[in-house]
C-alpha positions in Angstrom: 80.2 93.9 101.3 79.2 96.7 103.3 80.9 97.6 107.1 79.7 99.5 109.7 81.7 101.5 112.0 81.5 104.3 114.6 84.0 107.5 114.8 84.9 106.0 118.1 86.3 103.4 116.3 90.5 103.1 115.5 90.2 104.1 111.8 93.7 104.0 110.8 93.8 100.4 112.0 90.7 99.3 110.5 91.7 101.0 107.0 95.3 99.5 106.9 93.6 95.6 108.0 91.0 96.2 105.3 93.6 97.3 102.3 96.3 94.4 103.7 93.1 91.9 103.6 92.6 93.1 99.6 89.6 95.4 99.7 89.4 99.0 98.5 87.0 101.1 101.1 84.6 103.6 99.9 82.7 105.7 102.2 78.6 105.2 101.6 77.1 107.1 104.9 77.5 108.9 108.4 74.7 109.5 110.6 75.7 111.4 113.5 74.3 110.7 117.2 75.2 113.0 119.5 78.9 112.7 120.6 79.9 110.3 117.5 78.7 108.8 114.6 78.1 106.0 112.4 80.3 105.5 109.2 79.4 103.0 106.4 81.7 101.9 104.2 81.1 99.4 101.1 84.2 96.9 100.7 85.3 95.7 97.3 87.6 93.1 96.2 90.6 95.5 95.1 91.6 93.1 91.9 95.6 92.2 91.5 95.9 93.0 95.0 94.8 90.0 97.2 98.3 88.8 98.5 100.6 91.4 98.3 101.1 93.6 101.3 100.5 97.8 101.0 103.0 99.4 99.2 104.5 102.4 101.0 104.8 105.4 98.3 107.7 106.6 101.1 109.8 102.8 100.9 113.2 104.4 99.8 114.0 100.8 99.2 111.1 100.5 96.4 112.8 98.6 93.1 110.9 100.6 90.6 112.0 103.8 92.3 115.6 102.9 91.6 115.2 101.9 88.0 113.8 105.3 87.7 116.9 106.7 89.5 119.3 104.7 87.3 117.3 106.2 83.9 117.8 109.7 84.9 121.3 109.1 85.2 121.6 107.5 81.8 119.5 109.9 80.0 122.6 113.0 82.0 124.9 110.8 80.3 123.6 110.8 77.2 122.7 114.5 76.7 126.4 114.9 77.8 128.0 113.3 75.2 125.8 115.2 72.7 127.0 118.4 73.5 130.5 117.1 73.4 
């Protein structure tokens, strides 16, 4: 699917409705005309993603971020006790 805006356009909005609605954007064209221009971008289905909302890569409260957390810490403890 292919979508047509102009600079004048809220961007940032558009891009964060188009990711939370499951696409991935690409940019195809601009075509300047005078004071703004014309931006085409194709849509894609962005596969696994239909119903789940944006992740933030800045959620402190992110799961998998934790699990990582909680390896570190066993992986300290473990080269601990090998140097005792």
């Amino acid at each position: 699917m292919y979508v047509l805006f102009s600079t004048d356009s809220d961007l940032d909005l558009l891009g964060n409705l188009i990711r939370r609605a499951g696409f991935a954007a690409r940019l195809v064209a601009e075509q300047s005309i005078f004071i703004e221009s014309f931006i085409l971008y194709e849509l894609r289905v962005h596969h696994g993603q239909h119903d789940a909302p944006p992740r933030d890569p800045n959620d402190e409260n992110d799961e998998d971020d934790e699990d990582d957390e909680d390896d570190k810490d066993d992986n300290e403890d473990d080269d601990r006790k090998g140097r005792n």
